[in-house]
C-alpha positions as CSV (number, residue, x, y, z in Angstrom):
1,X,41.2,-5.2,114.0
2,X,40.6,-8.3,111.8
3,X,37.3,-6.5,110.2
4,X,39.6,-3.7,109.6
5,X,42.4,-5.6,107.9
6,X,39.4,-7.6,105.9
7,X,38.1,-4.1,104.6
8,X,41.1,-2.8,103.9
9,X,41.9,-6.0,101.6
10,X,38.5,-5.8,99.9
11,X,39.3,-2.2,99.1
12,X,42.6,-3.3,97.4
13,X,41.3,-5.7,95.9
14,X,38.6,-4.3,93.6
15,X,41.3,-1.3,93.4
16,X,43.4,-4.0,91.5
17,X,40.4,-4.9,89.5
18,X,38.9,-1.7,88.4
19,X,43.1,-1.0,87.3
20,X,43.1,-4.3,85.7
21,X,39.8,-3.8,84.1
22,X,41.1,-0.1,82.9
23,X,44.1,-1.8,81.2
24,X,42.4,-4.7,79.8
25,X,42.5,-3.9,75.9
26,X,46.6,-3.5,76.8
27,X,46.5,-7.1,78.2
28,X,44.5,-8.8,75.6
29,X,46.6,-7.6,72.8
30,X,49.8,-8.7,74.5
31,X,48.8,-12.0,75.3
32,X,47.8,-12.7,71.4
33,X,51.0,-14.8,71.6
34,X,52.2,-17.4,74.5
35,X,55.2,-15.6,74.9
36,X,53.5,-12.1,75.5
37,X,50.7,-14.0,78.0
38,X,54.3,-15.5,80.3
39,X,55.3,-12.1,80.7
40,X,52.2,-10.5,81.3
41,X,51.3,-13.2,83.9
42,X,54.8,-14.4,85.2
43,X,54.4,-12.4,88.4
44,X,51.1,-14.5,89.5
45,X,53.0,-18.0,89.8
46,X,56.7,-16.4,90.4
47,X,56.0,-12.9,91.9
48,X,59.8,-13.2,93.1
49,X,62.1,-14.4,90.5
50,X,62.9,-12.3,87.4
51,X,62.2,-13.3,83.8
52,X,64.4,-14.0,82.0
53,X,63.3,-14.5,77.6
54,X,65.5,-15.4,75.4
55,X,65.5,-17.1,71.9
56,X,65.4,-20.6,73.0
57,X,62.4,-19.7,75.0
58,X,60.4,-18.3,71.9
59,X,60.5,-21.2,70.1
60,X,59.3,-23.8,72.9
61,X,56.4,-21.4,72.9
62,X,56.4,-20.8,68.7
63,X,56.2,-24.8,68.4
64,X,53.1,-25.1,71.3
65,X,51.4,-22.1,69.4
66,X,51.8,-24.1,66.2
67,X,50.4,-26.8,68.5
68,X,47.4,-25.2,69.4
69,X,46.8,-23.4,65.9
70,X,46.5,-27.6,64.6
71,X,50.2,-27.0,62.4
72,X,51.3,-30.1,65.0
73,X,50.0,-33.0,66.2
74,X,52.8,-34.7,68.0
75,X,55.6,-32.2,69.3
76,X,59.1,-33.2,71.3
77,X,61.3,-30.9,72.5
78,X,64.3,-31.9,74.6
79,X,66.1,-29.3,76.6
80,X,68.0,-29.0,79.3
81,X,66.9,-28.5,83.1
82,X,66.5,-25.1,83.9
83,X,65.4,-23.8,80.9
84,X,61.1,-23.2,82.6
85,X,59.7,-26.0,80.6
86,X,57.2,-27.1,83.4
87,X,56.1,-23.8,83.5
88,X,55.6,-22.7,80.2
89,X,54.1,-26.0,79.9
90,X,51.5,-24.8,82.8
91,X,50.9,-21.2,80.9
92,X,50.2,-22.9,77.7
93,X,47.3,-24.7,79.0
94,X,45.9,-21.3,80.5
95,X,46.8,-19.4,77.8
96,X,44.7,-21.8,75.2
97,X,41.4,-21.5,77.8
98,X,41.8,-17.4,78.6
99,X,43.3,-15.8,75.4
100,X,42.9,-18.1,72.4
101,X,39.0,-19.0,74.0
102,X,39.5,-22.4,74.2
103,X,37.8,-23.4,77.5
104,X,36.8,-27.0,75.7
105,X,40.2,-28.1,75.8
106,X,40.8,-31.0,78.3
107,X,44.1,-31.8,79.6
108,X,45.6,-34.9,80.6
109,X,49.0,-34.2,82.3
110,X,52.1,-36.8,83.5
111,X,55.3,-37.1,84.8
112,X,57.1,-40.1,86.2
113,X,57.2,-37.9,89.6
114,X,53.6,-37.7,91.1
115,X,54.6,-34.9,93.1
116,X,55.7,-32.6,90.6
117,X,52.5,-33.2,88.2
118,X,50.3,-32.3,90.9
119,X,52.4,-29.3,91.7
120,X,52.2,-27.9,88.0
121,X,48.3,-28.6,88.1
122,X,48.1,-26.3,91.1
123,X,50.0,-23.2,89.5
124,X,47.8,-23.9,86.7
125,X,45.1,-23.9,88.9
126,X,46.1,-20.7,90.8
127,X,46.8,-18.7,87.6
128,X,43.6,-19.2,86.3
129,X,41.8,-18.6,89.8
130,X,44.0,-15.2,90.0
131,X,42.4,-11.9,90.2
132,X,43.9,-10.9,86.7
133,X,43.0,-13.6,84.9
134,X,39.6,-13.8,85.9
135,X,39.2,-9.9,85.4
136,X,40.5,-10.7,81.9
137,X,38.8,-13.7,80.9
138,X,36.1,-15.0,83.7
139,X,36.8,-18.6,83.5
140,X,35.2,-20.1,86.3
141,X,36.0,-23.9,87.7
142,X,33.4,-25.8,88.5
143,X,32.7,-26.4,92.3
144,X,32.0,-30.2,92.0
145,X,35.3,-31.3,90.6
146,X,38.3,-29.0,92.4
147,X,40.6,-30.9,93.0
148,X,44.5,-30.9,93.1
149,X,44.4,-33.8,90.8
150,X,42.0,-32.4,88.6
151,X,39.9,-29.4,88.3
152,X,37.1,-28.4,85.5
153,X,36.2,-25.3,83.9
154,X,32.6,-24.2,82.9
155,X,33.9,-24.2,79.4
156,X,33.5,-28.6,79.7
157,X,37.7,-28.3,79.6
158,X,39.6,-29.7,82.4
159,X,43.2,-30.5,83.7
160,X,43.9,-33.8,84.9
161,X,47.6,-34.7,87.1
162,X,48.8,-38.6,86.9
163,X,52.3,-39.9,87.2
164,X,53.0,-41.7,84.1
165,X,52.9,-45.2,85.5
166,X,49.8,-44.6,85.8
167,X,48.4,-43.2,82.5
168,X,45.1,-46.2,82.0
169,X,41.4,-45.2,82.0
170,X,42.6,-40.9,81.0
171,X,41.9,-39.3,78.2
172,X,42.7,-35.6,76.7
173,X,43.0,-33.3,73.7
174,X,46.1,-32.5,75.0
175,X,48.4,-34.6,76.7
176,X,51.7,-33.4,78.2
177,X,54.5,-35.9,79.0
178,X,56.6,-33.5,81.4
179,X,59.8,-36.0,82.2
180,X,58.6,-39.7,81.8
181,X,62.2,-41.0,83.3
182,X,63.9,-39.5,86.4
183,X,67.9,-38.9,86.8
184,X,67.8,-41.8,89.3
185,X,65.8,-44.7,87.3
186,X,67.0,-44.1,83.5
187,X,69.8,-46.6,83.7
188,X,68.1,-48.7,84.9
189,X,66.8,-51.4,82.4
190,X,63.8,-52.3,84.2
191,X,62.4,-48.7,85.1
192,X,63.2,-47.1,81.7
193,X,62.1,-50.0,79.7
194,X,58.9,-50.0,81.6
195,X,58.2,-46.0,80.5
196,X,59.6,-46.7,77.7
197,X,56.3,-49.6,77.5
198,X,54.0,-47.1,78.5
199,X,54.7,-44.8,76.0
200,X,54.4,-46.9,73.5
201,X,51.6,-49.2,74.3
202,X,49.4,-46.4,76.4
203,X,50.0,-43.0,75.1
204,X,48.1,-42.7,72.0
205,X,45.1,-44.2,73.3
206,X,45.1,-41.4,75.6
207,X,43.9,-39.3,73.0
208,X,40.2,-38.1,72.8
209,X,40.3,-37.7,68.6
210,X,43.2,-39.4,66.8
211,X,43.4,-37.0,64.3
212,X,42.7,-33.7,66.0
213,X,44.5,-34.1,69.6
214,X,48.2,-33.3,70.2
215,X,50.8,-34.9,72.6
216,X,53.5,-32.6,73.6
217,X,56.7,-34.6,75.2
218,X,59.0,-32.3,77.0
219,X,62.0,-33.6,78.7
220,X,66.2,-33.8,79.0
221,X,67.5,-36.8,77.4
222,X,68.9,-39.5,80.1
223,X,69.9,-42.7,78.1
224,X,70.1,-44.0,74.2
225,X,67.2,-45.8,74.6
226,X,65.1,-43.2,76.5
227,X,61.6,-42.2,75.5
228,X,62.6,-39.4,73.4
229,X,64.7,-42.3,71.3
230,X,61.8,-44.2,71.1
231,X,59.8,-41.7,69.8
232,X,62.4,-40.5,67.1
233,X,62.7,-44.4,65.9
234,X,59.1,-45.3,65.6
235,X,58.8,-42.2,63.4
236,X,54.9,-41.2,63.5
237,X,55.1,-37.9,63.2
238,X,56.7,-36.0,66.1
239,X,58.0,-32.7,65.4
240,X,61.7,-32.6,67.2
241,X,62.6,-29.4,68.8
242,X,66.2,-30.6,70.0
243,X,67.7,-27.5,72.2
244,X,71.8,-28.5,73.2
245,X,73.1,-26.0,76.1
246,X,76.1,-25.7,74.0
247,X,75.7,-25.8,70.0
248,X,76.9,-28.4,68.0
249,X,76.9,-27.3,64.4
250,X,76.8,-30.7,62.8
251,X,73.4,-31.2,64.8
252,X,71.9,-27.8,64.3
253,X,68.3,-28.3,64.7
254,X,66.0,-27.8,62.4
255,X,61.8,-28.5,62.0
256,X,59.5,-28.3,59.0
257,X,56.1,-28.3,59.4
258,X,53.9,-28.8,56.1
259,X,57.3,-29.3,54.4
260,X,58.5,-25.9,54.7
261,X,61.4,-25.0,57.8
262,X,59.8,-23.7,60.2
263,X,62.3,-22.9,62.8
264,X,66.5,-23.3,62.6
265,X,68.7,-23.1,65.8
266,X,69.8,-19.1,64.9
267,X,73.8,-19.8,66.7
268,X,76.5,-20.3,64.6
269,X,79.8,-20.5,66.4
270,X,81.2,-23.9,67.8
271,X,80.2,-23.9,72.2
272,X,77.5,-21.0,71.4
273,X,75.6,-21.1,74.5
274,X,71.9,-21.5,74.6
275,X,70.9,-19.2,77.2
276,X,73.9,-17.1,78.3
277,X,71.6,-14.9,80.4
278,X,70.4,-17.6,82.4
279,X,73.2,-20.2,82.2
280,X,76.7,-18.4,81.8
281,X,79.8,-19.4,81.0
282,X,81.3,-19.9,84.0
283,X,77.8,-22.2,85.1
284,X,78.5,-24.3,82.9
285,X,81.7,-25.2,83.6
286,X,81.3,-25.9,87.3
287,X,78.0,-27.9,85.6
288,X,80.5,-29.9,83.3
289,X,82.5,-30.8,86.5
290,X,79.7,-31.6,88.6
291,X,77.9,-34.3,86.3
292,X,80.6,-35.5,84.3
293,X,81.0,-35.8,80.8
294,X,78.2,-38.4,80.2
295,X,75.3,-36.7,82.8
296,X,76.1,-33.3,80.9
297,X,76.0,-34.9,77.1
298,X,72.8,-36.4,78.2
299,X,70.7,-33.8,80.0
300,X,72.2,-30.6,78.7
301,X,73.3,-31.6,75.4
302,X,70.5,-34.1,74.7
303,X,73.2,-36.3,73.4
304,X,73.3,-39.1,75.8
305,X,77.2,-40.2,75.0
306,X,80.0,-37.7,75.0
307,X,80.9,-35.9,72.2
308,X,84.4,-36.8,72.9
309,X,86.5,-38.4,75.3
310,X,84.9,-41.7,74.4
311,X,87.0,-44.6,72.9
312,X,85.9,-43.8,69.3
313,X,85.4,-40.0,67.9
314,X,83.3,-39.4,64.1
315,X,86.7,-37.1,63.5
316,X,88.9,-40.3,63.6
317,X,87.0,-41.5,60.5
318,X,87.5,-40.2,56.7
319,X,85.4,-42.0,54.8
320,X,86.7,-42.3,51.2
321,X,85.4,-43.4,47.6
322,X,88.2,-46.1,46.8
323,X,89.9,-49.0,48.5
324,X,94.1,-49.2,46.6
325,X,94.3,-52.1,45.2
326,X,96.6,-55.7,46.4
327,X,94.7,-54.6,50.2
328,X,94.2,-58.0,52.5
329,X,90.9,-58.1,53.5
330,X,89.1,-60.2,56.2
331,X,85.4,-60.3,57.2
332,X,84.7,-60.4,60.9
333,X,81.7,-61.5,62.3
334,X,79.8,-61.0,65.3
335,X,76.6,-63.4,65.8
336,X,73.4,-62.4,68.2
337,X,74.3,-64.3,71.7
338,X,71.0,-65.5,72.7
339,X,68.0,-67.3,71.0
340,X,64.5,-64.9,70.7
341,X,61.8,-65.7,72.5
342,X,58.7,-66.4,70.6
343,X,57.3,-63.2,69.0
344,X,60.7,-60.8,69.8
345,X,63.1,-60.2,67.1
346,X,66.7,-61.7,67.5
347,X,69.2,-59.6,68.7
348,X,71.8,-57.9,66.0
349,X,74.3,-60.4,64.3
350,X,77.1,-58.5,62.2
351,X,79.4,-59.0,59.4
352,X,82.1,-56.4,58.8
353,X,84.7,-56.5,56.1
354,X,88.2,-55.0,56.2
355,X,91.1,-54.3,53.8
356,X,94.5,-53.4,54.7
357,X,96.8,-51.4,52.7
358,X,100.0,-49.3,53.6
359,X,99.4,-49.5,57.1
360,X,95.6,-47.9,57.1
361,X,92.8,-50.0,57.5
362,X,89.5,-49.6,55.3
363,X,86.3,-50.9,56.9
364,X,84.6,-51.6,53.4
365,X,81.6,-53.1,53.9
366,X,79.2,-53.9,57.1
367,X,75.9,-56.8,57.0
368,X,74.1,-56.1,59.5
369,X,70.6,-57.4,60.8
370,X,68.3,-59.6,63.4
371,X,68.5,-62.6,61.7
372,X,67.2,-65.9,62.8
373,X,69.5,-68.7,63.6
374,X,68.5,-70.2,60.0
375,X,69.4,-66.7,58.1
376,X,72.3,-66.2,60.1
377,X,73.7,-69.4,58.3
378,X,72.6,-68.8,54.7
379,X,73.6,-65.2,54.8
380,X,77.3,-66.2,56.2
381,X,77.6,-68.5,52.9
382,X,76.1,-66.2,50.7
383,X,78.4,-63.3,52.5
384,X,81.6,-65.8,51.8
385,X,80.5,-66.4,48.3
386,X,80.6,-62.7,47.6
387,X,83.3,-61.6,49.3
388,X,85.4,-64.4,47.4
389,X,88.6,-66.8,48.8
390,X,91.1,-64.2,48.9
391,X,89.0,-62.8,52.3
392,X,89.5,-64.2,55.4
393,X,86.7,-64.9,57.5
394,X,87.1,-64.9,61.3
395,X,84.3,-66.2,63.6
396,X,84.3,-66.2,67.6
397,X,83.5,-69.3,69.6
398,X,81.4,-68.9,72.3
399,X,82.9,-70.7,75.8
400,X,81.7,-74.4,76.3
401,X,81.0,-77.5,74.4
402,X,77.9,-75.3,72.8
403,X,79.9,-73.1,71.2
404,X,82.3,-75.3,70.1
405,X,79.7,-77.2,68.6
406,X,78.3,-74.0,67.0
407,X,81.5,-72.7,65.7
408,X,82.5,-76.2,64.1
409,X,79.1,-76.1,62.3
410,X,79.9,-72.7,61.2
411,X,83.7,-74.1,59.4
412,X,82.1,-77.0,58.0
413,X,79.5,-74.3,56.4
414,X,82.2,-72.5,54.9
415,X,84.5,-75.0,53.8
416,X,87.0,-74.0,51.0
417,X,87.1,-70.3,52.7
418,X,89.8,-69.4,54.9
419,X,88.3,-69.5,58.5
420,X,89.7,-68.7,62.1
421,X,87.8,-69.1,65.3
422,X,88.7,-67.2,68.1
423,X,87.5,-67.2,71.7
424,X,87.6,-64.0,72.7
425,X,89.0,-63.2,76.1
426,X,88.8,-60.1,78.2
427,X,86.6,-57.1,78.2
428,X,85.3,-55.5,75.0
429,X,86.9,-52.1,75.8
430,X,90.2,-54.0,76.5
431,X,89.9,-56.2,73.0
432,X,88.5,-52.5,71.0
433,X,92.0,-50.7,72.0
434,X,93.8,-51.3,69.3
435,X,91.1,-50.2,67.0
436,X,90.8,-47.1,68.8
437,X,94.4,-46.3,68.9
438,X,94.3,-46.5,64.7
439,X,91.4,-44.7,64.5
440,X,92.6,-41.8,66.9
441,X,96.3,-42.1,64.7
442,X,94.0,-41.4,61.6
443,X,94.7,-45.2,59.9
444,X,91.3,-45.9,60.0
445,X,89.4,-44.7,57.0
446,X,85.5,-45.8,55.9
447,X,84.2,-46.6,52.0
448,X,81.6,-44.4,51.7
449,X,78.1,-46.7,52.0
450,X,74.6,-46.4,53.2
451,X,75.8,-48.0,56.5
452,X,78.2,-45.5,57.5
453,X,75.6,-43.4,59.4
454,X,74.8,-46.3,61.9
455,X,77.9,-47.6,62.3
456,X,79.3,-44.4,63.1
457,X,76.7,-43.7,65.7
458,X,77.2,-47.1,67.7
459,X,80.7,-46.8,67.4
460,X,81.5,-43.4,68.6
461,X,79.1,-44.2,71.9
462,X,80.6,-47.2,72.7
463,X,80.6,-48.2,75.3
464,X,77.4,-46.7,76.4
465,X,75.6,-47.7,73.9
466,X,73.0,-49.7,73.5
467,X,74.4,-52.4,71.1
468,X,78.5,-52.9,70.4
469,X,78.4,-55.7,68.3
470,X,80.1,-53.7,65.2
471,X,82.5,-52.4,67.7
472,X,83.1,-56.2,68.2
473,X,83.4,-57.0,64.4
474,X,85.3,-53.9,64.2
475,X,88.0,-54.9,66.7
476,X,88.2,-58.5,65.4
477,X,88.6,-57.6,62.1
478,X,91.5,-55.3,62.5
479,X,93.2,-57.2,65.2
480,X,93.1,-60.3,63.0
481,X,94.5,-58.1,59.8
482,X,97.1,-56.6,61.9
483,X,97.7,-60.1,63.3
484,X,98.3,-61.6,59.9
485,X,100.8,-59.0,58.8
486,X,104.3,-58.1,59.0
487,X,103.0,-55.9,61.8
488,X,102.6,-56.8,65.5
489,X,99.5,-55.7,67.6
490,X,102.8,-53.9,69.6
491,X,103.2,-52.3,66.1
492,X,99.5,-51.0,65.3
493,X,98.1,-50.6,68.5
């Protein structure tokens, strides 16, 4: 019976081949693009789940083709889960060996989980091992190096599987960052700090030709200060392919490669829906209620803080060309806490000016940098100088005889000015109320200024954010102007 069932196989088998073989011109010509080579090959790694192609999907595969075709070096495209990118990830490396005949390329893939890289090199693996593919394309691995963990073709390509703490001694034309943080490690400083390290300090040198190999990081966005921030701030070059589950149109994405737009998010409407066929509706509502505001921002909207519900909203805030005259005005400051240790940067000290006019407040200017302890002093006297007598500066004082000490150094710096110290009591969400109960009442206007854009992005995250100390120069100020008028903080807030 079992040499019966063996010849019965064999006979299906080259059945399957001599049909594959019959309807190979068919296959070649569809598979010309990445998104014609998924559906022609979908059924050998998921031969029970239906495909499902929409837009969104056609340009993760029109930026790796782009990729491939040397338009783009460095590539990022956040998305949310769901949406196949390990496995179109997977079929791009197969479809660069079979259909575009590059067998040379070598592959060096990572994720933080160990388990899942080395389960995305084995699909790879079997796609290319499959009966199809090889009917197609006759790429054969190499016996002497077959592993899970890495496999070689006779081409001199291969596809190596490390987690991405452990990313030293590997190197590719290609590598694909699949998810450097997990769900469960992001907030954490320590963990996402370290990825955030490795990326920075280890991924390039990954790279078999610095000018000719690509890195393609694909992943949902977890926290401000994730990876795909990182990568967006150090600005070398990364094409940003930013796919929100529900569109926002003042983020519409856009990319431009060679200077010219290459691709534009094509919904229109306010709540659009990114892939309706895959993710209804009604999904993702019970997704909204099962995450919460900030999880769903993050991962499906790749906007880790929420659009709204937070303390501070970019609606709350016209920003205007002219401050009326006979305003009072008082700049609030906000100084880094801690001394840098040698070779880091201090942290962020802030000055924020305010007039009040007519029961609105106008933030009208914001100083803001990393100053060192010696700056920070010169650029408070300069500030005052500027700023003039009539503006009263307030300063906090740190608890203890340090900050006593600092503060009264600080007073004797500016003496002639109008100075309060305050020590400031209570949480910052507690002490920023009042500022967000103007803002939300629509008394809280900004003069137009290069700085608007920054402060308006810590701001309407707080408190998740990052950094808060021009929500702290922001509260001070207008708690101090509100203080010093005819108006209560009963009255304002």
């Amino acid at each position: 019976m079992r040499a019966i069932r063996a010849e019965k196989e064999r006979r299906r088998a080259e059945a399957e081949r001599e049909r594959i073989a019959k309807d190979a011109e068919r296959i070649r010509a569809r598979c010309q693009t990445l998104e014609g080579f998924i559906q022609e090959f979908w059924s050998i790694l998921e031969p029970k789940k239906e495909l499902r192609f929409g837009w969104a999907l056609r340009a993760m595969c029109k930026h790796l083709e782009a990729v491939t075709a040397g338009k783009i070096q460095f590539l990022m495209m956040t998305v949310p889960p769901g949406m196949m990118k390990s496995l179109v990830m997977v079929f791009w490396t197969a479809w660069e060996w079979g259909p575009c005949e590059r067998p040379d390329i070598q592959v060096l893939a990572t994720s933080y989980s160990q388990p899942n890289v080395l389960r995305d090199n084995l699909k790879l693996r079997r796609l290319i091992e499959s009966d199809k593919f090889q009917a197609i394309w006759a790429l054969k691995l190499r016996d002497d190096q077959n592993a899970k963990g890495k496999f070689e073709n006779v081409g001199s390509g291969f596809s190596e599987a490390r987690p991405f703490s452990s990313m030293t001694g590997g190197r590719g034309d290609r590598v694909k960052i699949d998810d450097p943080h997990s769900t469960e490690t992001a907030e954490s400083d320590t963990e996402r700090q370290a990825a955030v390290r490795i990326f920075r300090e280890g991924i390039s040198d990954r790279l078999n030709d610095v000018t000719t190999s690509a890195i393609v990081l694909i992943m949902q966005r977890l926290h401000e200060q994730d990876v795909a921030a990182v990568a967006k701030e150090l600005d070398i070059g990364f094409i940003h392919l930013n796919l929100p589950m529900e569109f926002e149109p003042e983020a519409k994405c856009q990319t431009y490669v060679d200077g010219e737009l290459f691709f534009q998010d094509p919904r229109t409407e306010d709540g659009e829906l990114l892939f309706p066929e895959r993710f209804p509706a009604t999904e993702i509502e019970r997704l909204k209620k099962a995450k919460g505001s900030y999880a769903y921002s993050g991962q499906y909207q790749q906007r880790p803080t929420p659009r709204s519900g937070g303390m501070f909203q970019r609606g709350d805030f016209e920003i205007v060309d002219a401050v009326p005259t006979g305003a009072k005005r008082c700049r609030a400051w906000d100084f880094a806490a801690t001394q840098p240790k040698p070779g880091k940067k201090p942290d962020w000290t802030v000055g924020l000016r305010m007039a009040y006019h007519g029961g609105t407040f106008y933030i009208e200017d914001v100083r803001r940098d990393q100053w060192s302890p010696a700056d920070v002093e010169k650029n408070l006297k300069n500030t005052a100088s500027q700023d003039g007598i009539m503006v009263r500066i307030r300063m906090p004082e740190d608890p203890g005889a340090a900050g006593k000490s600092d503060a009264a150094t600080k007073v004797k710096l500016l003496a002639g000015y109008n100075v309060a110290t305050i020590r400031p009591t209570g949480e910052k969400s507690v002490r920023a109320k009042p500022a967000s109960a103007q803002a939300e009442a629509g008394n809280v206007k900004l003069l137009r200024g290069s700085w608007n854009d920054i402060f308006l992005d810590e701001v309407c995250s707080f408190p998740n954010a990052p950094n808060d100390d021009q929500v702290d120069a922001f509260a001070d100020a207008l708690n101090e102007l509100a203080l010093g008028s005819s108006y209560t903080l009963a009255n304002v807030g």
